[in-house]
C-alpha positions as a Markdown table, in Angstrom:
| # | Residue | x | y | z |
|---|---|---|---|---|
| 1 | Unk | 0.0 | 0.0 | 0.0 |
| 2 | Unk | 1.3 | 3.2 | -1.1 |
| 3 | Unk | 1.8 | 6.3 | 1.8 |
| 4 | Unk | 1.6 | 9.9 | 0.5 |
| 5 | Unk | 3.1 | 12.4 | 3.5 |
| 6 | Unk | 2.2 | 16.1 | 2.8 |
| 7 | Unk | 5.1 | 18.0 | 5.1 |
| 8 | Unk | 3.8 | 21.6 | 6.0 |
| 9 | Unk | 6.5 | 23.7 | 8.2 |
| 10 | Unk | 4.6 | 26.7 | 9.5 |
| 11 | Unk | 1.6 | 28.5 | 10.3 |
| 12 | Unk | 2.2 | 30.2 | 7.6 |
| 13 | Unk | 1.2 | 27.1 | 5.4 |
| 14 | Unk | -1.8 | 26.5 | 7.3 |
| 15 | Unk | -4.0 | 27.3 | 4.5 |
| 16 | Unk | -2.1 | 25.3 | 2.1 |
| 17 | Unk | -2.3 | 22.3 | 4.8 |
| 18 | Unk | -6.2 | 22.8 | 4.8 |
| 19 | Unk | -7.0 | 22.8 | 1.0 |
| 20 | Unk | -4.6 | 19.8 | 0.3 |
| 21 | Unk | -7.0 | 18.1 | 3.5 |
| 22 | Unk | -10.4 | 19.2 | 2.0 |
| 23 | Unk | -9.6 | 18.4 | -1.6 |
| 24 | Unk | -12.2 | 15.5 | -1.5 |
| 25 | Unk | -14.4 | 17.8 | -0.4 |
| 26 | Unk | -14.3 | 20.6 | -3.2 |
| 27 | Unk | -14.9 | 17.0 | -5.4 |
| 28 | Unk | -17.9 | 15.6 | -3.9 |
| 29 | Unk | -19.0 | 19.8 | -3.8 |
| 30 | Unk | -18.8 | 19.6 | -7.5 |
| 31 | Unk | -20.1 | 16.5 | -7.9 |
| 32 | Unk | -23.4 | 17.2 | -6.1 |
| 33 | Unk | -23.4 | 20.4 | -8.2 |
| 34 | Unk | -23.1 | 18.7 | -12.0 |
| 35 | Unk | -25.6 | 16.0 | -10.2 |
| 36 | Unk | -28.0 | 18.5 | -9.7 |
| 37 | Unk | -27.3 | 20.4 | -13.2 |
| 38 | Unk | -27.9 | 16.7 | -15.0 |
| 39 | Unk | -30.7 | 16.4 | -13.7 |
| 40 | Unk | -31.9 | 19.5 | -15.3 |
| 41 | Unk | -30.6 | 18.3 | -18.2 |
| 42 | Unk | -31.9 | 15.0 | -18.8 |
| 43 | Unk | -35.3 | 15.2 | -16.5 |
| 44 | Unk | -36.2 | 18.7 | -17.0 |
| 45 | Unk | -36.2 | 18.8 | -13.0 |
| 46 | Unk | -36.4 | 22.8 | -12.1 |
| 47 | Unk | -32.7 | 24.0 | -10.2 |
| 48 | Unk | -35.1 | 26.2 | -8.4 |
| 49 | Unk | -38.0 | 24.1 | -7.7 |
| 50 | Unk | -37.1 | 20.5 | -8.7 |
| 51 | Unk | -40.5 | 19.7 | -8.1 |
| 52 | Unk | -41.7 | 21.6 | -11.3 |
| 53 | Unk | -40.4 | 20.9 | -15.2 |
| 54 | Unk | -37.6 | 23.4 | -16.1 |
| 55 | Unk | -38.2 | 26.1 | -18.8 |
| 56 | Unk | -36.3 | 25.4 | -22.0 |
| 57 | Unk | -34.0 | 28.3 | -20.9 |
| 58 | Unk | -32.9 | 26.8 | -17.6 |
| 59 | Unk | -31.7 | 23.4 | -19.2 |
| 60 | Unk | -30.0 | 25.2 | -22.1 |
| 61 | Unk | -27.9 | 27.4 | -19.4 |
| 62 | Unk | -27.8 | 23.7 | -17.0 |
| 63 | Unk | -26.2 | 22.3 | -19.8 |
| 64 | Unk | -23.8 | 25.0 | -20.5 |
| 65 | Unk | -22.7 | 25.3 | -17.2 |
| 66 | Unk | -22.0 | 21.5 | -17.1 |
| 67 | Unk | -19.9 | 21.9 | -19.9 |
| 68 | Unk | -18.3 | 24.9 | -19.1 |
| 69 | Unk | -17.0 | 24.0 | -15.5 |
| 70 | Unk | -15.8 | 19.7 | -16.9 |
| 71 | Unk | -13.8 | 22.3 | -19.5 |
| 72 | Unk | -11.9 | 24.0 | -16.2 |
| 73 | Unk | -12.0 | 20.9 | -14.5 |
| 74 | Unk | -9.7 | 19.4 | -17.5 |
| 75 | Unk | -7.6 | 22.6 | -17.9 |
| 76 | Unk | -6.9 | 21.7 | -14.2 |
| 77 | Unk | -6.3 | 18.2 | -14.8 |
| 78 | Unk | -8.8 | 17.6 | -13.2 |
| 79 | Unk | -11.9 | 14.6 | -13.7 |
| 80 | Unk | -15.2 | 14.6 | -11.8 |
| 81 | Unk | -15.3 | 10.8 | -13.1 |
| 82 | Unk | -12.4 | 9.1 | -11.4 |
C-alpha cells in the first residue's frame, strides 16, 4: 500500500495544509453540483424548484454550465469521473 506524507513547516502554510485536506471535499461539492445540473438536463427537474419541469431556458444554461465547468476541470487536470 502506497503512503503519501504532505510535510507543511509553518503557520504560515496552514492554509495550504487545509486545502490539500479538503480536496475530496471541493470534489464531492462539485459533484453534487453537476448531479444537480444533470438532472436538469436529462429530467427537465427545475434547479429552483425540482418539483416543477424546467423552462427550456434553464436546461440550455444547466447544460452550458455543465460543460463549461468539466472544460476548467480538465484545464486543471482535473476529472469529476475518477
Amino acid at each position: 500500500m502506497a503512503k503519501i506524507i504532505l510535510e507543511f513547516d509553518s503557520l504560515e502554510e496552514a492554509e495550504d495544509a487545509r486545502t490539500a485536506l479538503d480536496g475530496w471535499k471541493w470534489k464531492m461539492a462539485m459533484w453534487d453540483l453537476d448531479q444537480k445540473l444533470r438532472s436538469t438536463v436529462k429530467y427537465e427537474a427545475s434547479l429552483v424548484n425540482p418539483s416543477e419541469k424546467a423552462t427550456d431556458a434553464e436546461i440550455d444554461v444547466a447544460d452550458k454550465i455543465r460543460d463549461e465547468m468539466r472544460e476548467i476541470l480538465n484545464g486543471h487536470g482535473l476529472n469529476l469521473e475518477c
